[in-house]
C-alpha positions as CSV (number, residue, x, y, z in Angstrom):
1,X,-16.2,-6.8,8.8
2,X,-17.4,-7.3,12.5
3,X,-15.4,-4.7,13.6
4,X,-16.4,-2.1,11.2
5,X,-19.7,-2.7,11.9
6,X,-18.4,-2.5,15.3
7,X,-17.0,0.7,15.2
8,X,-19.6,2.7,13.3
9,X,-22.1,1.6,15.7
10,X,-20.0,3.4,18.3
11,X,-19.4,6.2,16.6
12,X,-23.1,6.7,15.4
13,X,-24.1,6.2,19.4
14,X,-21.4,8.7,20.3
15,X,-23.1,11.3,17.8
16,X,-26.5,10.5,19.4
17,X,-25.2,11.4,22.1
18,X,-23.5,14.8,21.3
19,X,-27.0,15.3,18.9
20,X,-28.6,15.5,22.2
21,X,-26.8,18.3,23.8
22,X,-25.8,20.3,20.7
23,X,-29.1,20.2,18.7
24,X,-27.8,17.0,16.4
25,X,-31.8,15.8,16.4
26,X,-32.7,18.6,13.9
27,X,-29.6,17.0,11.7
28,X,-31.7,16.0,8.8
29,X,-30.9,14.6,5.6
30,X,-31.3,17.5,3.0
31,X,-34.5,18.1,0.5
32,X,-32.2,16.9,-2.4
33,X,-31.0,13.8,-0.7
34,X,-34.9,13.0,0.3
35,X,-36.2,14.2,-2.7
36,X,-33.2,12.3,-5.1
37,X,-31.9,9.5,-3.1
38,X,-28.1,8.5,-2.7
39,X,-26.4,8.8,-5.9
40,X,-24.5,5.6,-6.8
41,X,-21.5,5.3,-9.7
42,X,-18.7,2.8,-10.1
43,X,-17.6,0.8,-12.9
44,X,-17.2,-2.5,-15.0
45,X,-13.5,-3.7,-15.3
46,X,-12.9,-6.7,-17.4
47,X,-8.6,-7.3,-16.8
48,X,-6.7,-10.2,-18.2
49,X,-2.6,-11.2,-17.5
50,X,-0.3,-13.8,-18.9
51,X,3.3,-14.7,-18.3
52,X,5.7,-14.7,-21.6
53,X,6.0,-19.0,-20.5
54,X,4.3,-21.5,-18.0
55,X,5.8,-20.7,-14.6
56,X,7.7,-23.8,-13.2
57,X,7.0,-23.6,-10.1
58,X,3.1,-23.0,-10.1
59,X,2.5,-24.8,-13.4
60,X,0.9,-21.6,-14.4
61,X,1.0,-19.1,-17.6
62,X,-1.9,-16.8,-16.6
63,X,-1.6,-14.5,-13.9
64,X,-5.1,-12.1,-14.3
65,X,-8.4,-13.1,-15.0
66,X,-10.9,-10.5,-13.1
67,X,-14.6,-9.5,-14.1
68,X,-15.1,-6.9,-11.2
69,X,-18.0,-4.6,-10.4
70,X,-17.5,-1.5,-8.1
71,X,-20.2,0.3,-6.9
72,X,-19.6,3.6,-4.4
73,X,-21.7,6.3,-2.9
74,X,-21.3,9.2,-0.4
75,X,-23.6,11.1,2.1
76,X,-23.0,15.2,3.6
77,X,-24.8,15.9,6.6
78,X,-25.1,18.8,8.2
79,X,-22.7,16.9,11.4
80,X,-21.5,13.8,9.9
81,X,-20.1,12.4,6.4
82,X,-20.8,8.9,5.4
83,X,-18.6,6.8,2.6
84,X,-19.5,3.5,0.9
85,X,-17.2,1.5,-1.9
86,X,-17.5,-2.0,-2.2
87,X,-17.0,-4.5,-4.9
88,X,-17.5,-8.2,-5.8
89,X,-15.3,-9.5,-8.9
90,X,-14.9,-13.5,-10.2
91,X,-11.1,-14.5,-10.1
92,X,-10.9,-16.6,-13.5
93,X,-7.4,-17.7,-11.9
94,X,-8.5,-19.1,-8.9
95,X,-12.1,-19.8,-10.1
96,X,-13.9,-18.1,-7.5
97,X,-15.9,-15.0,-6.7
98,X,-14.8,-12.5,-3.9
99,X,-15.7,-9.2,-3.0
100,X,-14.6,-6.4,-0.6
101,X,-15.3,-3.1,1.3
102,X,-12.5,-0.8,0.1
103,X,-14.6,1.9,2.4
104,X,-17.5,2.3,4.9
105,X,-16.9,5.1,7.0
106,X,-18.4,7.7,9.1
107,X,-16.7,11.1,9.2
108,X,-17.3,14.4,11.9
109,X,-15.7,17.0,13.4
110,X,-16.5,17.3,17.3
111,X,-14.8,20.5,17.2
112,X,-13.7,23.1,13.8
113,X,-10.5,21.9,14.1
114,X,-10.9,18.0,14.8
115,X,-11.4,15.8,12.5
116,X,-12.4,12.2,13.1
117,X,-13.2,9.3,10.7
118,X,-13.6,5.8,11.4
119,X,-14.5,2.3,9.7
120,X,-12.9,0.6,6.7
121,X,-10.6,2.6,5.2
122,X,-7.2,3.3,2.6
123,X,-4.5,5.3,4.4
124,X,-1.8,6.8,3.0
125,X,1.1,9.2,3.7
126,X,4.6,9.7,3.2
127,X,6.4,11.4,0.1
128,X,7.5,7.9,-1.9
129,X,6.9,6.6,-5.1
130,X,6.4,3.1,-5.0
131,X,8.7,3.4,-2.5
132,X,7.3,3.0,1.4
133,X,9.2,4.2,4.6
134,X,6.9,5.5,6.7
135,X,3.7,4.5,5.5
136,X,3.5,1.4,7.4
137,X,0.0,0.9,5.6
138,X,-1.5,-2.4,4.6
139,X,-0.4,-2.7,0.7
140,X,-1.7,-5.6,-1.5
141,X,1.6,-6.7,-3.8
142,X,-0.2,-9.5,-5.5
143,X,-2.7,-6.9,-7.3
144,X,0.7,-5.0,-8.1
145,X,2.4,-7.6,-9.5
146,X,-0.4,-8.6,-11.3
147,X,-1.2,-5.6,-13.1
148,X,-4.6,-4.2,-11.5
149,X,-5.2,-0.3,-11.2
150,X,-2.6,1.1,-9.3
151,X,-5.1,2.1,-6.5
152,X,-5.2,-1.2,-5.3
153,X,-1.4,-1.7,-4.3
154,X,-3.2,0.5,-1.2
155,X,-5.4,-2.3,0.8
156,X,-7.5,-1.4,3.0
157,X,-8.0,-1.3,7.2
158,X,-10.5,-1.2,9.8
159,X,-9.1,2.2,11.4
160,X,-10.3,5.3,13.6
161,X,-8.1,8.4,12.0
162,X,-8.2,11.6,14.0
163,X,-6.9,14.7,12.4
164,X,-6.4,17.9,14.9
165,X,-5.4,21.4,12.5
166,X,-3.4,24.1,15.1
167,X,-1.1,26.9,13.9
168,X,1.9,25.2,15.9
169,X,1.4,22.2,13.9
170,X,-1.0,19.4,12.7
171,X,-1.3,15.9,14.0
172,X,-2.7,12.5,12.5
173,X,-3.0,9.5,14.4
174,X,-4.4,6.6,13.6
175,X,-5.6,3.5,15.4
176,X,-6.1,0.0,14.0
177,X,-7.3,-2.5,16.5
178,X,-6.9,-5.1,15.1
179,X,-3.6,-5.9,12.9
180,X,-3.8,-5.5,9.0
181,X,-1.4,-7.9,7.2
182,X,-0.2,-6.9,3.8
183,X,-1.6,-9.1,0.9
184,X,2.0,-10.6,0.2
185,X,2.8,-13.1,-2.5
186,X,2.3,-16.7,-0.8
187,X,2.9,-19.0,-3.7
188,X,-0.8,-19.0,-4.8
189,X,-0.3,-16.7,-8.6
190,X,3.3,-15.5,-7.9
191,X,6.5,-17.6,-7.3
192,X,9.2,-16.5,-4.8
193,X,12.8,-17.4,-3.5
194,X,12.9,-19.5,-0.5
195,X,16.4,-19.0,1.4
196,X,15.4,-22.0,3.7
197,X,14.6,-24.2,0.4
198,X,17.3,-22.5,-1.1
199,X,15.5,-21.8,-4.9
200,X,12.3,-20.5,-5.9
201,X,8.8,-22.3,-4.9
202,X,5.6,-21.7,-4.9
203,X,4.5,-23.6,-1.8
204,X,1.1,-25.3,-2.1
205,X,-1.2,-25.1,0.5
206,X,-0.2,-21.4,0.1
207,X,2.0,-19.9,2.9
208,X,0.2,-18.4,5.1
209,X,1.8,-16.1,8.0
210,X,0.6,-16.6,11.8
211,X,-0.7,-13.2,12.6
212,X,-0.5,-11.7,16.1
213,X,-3.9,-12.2,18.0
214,X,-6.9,-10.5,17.3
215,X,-6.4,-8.3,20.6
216,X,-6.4,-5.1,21.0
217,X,-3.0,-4.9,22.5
218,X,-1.6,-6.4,19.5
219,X,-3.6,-3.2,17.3
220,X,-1.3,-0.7,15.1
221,X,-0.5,2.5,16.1
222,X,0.4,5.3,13.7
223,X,1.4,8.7,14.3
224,X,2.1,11.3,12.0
225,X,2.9,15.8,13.1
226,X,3.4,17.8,9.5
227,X,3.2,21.5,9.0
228,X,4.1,23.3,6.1
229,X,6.8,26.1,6.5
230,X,7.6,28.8,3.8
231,X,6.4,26.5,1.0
232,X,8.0,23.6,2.5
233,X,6.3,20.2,4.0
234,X,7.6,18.9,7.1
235,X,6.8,15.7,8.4
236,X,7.1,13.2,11.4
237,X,6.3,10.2,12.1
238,X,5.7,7.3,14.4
239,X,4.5,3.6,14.3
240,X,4.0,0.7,16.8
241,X,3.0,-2.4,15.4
242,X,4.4,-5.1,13.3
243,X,5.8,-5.4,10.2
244,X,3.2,-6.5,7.2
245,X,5.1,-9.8,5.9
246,X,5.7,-13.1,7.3
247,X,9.6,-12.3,7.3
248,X,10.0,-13.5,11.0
249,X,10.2,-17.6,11.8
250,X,8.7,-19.1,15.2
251,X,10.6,-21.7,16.9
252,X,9.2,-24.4,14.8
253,X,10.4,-22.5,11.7
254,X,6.6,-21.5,10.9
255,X,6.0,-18.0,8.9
256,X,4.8,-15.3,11.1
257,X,5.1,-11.8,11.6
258,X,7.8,-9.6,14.0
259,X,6.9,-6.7,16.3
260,X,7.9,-3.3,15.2
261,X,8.4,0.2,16.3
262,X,9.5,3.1,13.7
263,X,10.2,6.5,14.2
264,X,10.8,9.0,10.4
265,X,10.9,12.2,9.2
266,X,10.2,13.5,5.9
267,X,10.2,17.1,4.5
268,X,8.6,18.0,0.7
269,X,9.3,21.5,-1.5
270,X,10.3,23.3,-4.8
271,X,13.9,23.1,-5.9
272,X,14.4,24.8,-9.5
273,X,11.4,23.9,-11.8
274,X,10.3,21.0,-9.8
275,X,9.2,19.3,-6.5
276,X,12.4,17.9,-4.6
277,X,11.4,15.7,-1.2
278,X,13.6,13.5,1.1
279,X,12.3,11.0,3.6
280,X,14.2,8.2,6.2
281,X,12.9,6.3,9.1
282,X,14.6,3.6,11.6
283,X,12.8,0.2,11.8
284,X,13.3,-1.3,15.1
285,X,12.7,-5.2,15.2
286,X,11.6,-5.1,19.0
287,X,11.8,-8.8,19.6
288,X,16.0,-8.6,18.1
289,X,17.8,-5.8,19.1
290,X,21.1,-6.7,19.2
291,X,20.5,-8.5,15.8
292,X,21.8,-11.8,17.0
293,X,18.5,-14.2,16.1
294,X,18.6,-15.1,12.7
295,X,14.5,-15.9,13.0
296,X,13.8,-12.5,13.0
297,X,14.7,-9.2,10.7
298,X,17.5,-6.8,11.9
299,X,16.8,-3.0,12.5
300,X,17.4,-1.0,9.2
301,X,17.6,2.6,8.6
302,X,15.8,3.6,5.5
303,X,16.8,6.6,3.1
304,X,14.6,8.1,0.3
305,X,15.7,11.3,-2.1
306,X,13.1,12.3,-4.9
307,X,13.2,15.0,-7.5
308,X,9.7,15.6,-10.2
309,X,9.8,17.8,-13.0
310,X,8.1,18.8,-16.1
311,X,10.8,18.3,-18.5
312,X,9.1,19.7,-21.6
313,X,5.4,20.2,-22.3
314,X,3.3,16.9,-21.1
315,X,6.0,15.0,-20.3
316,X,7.0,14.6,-16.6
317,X,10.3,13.0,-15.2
318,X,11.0,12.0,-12.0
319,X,13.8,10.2,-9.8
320,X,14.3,8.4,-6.7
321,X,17.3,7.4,-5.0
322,X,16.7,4.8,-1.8
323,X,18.8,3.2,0.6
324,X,18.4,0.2,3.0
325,X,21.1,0.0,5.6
326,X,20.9,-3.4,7.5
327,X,22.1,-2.6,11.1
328,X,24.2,-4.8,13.6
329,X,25.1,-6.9,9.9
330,X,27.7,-8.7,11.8
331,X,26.0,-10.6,14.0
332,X,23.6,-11.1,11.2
333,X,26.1,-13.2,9.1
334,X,27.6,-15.2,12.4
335,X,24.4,-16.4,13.0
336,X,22.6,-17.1,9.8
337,X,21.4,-20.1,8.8
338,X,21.9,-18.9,5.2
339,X,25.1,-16.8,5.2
340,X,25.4,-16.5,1.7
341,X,21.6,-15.7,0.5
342,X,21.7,-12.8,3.2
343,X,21.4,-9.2,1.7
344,X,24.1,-6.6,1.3
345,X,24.3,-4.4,4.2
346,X,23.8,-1.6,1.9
347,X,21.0,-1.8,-0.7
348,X,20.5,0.7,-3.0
349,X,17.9,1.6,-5.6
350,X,17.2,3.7,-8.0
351,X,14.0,4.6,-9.8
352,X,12.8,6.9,-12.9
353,X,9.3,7.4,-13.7
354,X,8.6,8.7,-17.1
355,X,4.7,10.0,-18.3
356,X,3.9,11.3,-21.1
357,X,0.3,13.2,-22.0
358,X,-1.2,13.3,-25.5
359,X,-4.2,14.2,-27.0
360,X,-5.7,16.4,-24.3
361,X,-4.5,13.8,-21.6
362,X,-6.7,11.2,-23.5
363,X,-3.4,9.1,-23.7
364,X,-1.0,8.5,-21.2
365,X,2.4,6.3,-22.0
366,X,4.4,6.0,-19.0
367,X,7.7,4.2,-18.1
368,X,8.4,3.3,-13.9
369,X,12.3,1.5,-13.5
370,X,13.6,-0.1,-10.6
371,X,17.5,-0.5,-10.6
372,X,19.5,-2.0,-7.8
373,X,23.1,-1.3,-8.5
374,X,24.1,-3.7,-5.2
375,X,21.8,-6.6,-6.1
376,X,22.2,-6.2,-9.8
377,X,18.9,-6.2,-10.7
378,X,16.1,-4.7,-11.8
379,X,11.4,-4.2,-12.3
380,X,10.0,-2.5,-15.5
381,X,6.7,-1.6,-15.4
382,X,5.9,0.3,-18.8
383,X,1.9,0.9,-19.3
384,X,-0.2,2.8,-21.8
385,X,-3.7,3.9,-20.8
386,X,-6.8,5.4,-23.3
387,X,-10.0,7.3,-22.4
388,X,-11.8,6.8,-25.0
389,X,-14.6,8.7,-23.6
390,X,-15.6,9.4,-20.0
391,X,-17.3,6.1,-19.8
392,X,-14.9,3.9,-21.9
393,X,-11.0,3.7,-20.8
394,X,-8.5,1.3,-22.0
395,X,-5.0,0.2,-20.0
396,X,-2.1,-2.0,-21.1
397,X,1.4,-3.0,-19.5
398,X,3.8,-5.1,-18.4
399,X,5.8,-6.2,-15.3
400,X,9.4,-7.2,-16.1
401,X,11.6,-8.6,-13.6
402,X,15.4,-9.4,-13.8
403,X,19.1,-9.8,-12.8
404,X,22.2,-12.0,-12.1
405,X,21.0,-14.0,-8.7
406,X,17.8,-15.9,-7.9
407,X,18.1,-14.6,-4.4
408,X,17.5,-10.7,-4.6
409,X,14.5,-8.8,-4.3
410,X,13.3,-8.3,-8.3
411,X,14.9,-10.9,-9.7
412,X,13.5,-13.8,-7.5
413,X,10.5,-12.9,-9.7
414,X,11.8,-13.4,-12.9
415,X,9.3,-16.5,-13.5
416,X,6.8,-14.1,-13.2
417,X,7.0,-11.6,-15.5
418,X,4.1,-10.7,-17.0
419,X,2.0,-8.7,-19.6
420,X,-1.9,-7.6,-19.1
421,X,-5.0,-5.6,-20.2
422,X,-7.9,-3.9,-18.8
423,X,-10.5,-2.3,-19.9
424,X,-13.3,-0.3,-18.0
425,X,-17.0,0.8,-18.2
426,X,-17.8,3.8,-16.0
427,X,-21.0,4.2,-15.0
């Protein structure tokens, strides 16, 4: 919060500065704004969750219990853009209230084909589906998992983005200071598997990953050059920073989070009647190279093919195929302290995402699967959403994990599954 405060105040000195000497003094706020004030929406979202049975591990059957109150607003100037979205919501899980700035930002264009924007922010990019290579992006899993909007798998950063538009070709870069951890599942609403304990726990205090220092060398670094060719979206990308979970162990075998540097290349475009895209990236755990230290995650070379289409009228299908190669696997398994709970080097997953429109997109049924032929398991997430009107809007679901071994990604989640409900007031 500091340091968005921090770096709007820069920015807004910065365009004092340029209002100066390219008549930014006359940069008024316009009649209507004066005249009208700031216009203000948002909404009222009541959402409840439940396990099928009482968790063993937290002692727990509910998994949602929000009352949450979003208010947002935006500002046009002639020179600069201003963005406000904040909320403040009571957790009936962990009996307490919270709030958060999903955005305050300040955007401007010091030239036609420049643009800048800075303060709290969402980021995205990448072609995936629920499937993230090169968007090395804070994400929140426990709002996933739980069953909130989707919107806020997408957590957000204090970041300056700057955006420069050329006929050669495009570039994005953006800086974060300061290091943005994802919001991972630490045993507080969601059990996990534990190779160390060697079974599922739900570790109480919470874990809680030692983060890099607040320091600027220690910020995140993200890179991104795309241009579109004959219909066709090229992409490529680059990222210094760290990767967003506690997978990495000190010395003393405490949680914390491993330096990394990734370089990717994407490309998006019609094939036949639909949208086919293809995307890979190589993670390079900088403090392991040679793979040898079984404290800290091997590189891995990630793989994504995606194909969308409208199958018949209102319903869309679409399918992912994704690949995670585990490199230098070898020295991996000589020097685990966990041979046998280590991962295939080769995981593979496939997912399908079914929606289907009714009622003049009034009512949405859709269908997402996960299916990992190598760990022999699988996530569900069917949901059904209703707009009853443009105020009133109705979502249900489920998340439904499973499989043959405790260890592997979905199924060390199985205690979790869940169903939930939402319902929201626009206003």
């Amino acid at each position: 919060m500091r340091l968005t405060a921090c770096l709007l105040c820069s920015l807004l000195a910065a365009a004092g500065s340029y209002a100066q000497n390219d008549d930014w003094g006359d940069d008024e706020w316009s009649d209507d704004v004066a005249e009208e004030g700031l216009q203000w929406s948002g909404f009222f979202e009541a959402a409840a969750g439940s396990r099928w049975d009482e968790d063993a591990q937290t002692g727990r059957r509910q998994t949602l219990g929000d009352f949450r109150l979003r208010t947002e607003t935006q500002w046009s100037g002639e020179r600069v853009d201003a963005s406000f979205k904040g909320e403040a919501w009571y957790d009936s899980y962990l009996q307490e209230f919270d709030a958060e700035l999903r955005d305050l930002t300040l955007a401007f264009s010091p030239r036609a084909n420049w643009d800048v924007k800075a303060g709290r922010q969402v980021l995205t990019w990448g072609t995936g589906d629920l499937l993230f290579l090169n968007d090395l992006f804070p994400k929140d899993w426990v709002s996933f998992f739980a069953g909130r909007e989707d919107e806020y798998l997408k957590a957000p950063s204090n970041t300056v983005r700057s955006t420069w538009y050329s006929n050669v070709v495009n570039i994005d870069f953006a800086w974060t200071p300061v290091f943005t951890a994802d919001e991972y599942l630490n045993g507080e609403r969601f059990s996990f598997f534990s190779p160390l304990a060697g079974q599922r726990v739900a570790p109480n205090p919470p874990l809680a990953g030692i983060e890099p220092e607040d320091d600027f060398k220690n910020g995140e670094f993200a890179l991104r050059l795309f241009r579109t060719v004959n219909g066709t979206e090229w992409a490529l990308y680059a990222y210094n920073g760290f990767f967003h979970q506690p997978s990495a162990l000190t010395e003393s075998f405490e949680p914390t989070f491993a330096p990394l540097t990734s370089a990717g290349v994407s490309m998006r475009g019609t094939l036949g009647k639909g949208l086919f895209n293809a995307e890979t990236t190589y993670y390079a755990s900088r403090d392991d190279r040679r793979g040898d230290d079984p404290r800290i995650p091997n590189d891995q070379v990630r793989v994504l093919l995606g194909y969308e289409q409208e199958a018949v009228t209102n319903l869309t299908v679409a399918f992912q195929y994704y690949l995670e190669w585990l490199q230098d696997y070898d020295e991996l398994i000589d020097n685990s302290l966990t041979p046998t709970l280590e991962p295939d080097e080769f995981r593979h997953v496939f997912t399908n995402r079914l929606t289907y429109r009714l009622q003049q997109d009034k009512l949405t049924l859709s269908l997402f699967t996960f299916y990992s032929p190598s760990d022999s398991d699988y996530y569900i997430r069917p949901a059904i959403s209703y707009r009853y009107s443009d105020q009133w809007s109705f979502t249900g679901g489920a998340s439904v994990f499973g499989g043959s071994n405790a260890a592997t990604f979905f199924n060390q989640f199985a205690d979790n599954s869940n169903i939930y409900f939402r319902v929201r007031y626009n206003y």
